[in-house]
Phi, psi and omega in degrees: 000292153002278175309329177281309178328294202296327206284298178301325169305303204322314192262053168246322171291320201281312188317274178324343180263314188290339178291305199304312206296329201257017173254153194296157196284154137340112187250127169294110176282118185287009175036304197243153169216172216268351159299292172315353192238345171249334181293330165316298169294015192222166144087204172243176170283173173268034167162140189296124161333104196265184195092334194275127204273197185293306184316342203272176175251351134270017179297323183272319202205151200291161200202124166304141171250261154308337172060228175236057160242107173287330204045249201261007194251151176285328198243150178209150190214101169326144175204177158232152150240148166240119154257182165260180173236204190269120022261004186101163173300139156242332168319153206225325209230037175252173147201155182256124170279116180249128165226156123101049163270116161257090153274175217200104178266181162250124160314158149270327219264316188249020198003050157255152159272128210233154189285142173253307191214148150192178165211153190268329177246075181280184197244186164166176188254133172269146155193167227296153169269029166268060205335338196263351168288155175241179171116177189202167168207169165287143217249148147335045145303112197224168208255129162236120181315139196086328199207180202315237200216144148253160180234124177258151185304135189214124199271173194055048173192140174260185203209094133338104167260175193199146163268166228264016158192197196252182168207117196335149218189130173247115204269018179282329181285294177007092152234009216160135159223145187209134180231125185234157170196161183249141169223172156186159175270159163214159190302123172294320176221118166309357191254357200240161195300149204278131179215034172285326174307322200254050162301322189065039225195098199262162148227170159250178146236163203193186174190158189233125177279108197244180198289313185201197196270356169246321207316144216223157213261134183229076168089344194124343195290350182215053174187175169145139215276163183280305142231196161231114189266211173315101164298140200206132148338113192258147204228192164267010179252110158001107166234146180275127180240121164190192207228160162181154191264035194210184206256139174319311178286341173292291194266027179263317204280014171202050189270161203284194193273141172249078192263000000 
């Protein structure tokens, strides 16, 4: 009897090493990458933004601005914009999801990159797409479940994502900054017909360098960005957007965390 016991443990065990060996790995999706994170920074975007005038200096293609000199400001606060592009949403039933905005400095001191801010849920704003209005209104947010926040489309506004506050800054650390965050679109109501192609709706991703952690934006005197990158198409599969201040070789021989 004995003997029969062991003979059945014996083989439920090899049964069990072989089901784990032959089942397949879990495969893990990777979003961002470090290609992907200097192709942000280069080239033009992938359709001109519309609202943005010609003057600006990013209207074709992302550009570092402040870089990694704050000069006199304290503060820094991560973003996104979403615009449409040329022929504009025509779309009735999207919305955009947003999750996992993030930034990032380079110490100078330790050549690490250390987290300054983020959210797994960011918060944001509409403002207008007429660049020379000024003002904001509060944006269409709702929580999606499992993942971010989504936002609904609202016309003749582009929709600021943010995290929901700024965060202290030493600009003595400053050797690099990188802001990364996933958007993708999705249905505002499942039961109504699917029209997410014809959205139209690029993002960047950028940060803004602010005076201090309250201070409110007057012309640029008490804010101003740190770069911009590339506006890309927002689609219906998750894609990573994102920004940073430093030469293709600087951040290929040191990259930041790519979750």
């Amino acid at each position: 009897m004995k003997k029969q016991i062991l003979l059945i443990a014996t083989i439920a065990a090899l049964f069990s090493c072989s089901k784990s060996d032959d089942a397949p790995p879990t495969p893990t999706v990777v979003l961002n990458n470090i290609d992907l994170v200097v192709s942000d920074m280069q080239g033009s975007h992938e359709s001109p933004p519309l609202g943005v005038p010609d003057t600006y200096t990013w209207q074709l293609g992302p550009r570092i601005g402040m870089g990694n000199d704050p000069k006199t400001f304290r503060a820094m606060l991560p973003w996104g914009q979403i615009f449409e592009t040329a022929p504009g949403n025509t779309s009735a039933n999207a919305r955009v999801e947003v999750r996992s905005i993030h930034a990032y400095y380079l110490n100078k001191k330790t050549n690490k990159w250390v987290s300054w801010i983020g959210a797994q849920k960011p918060s944001g704003v509409y403002t207008n797409q007429d660049l020379t209005k000024k003002g904001s209104l509060p944006a269409d947010i709702k929580d999606v479940p499992g993942g971010g926040v989504s936002f609904g489309l609202k016309d003749s506004f582009n929709i600021y994502v943010l995290t929901p506050a700024r965060v202290s800054i030493n600009p003595a650390d400053i050797g690099g900054v990188f802001v990364t965050m996933q958007t993708r679109l999705i249905l505002a109501d499942a039961t109504k017909p699917d029209d997410l192609d014809s959205t139209n709706l690029m993002m960047s991703a950028g940060g803004d360098y602010w005076l201090d952690l309250t201070a409110s934006g007057d012309n640029f005197t008490n804010n101003g960005d740190i770069a911009i990158g590339k506006f890309k198409r927002i689609t219906r599969d998750w894609k990573c957007f994102n920004m940073h201040t430093l030469t293709p070789e600087q951040i290929r021989a040191n990259p930041p965390p790519l979750e």
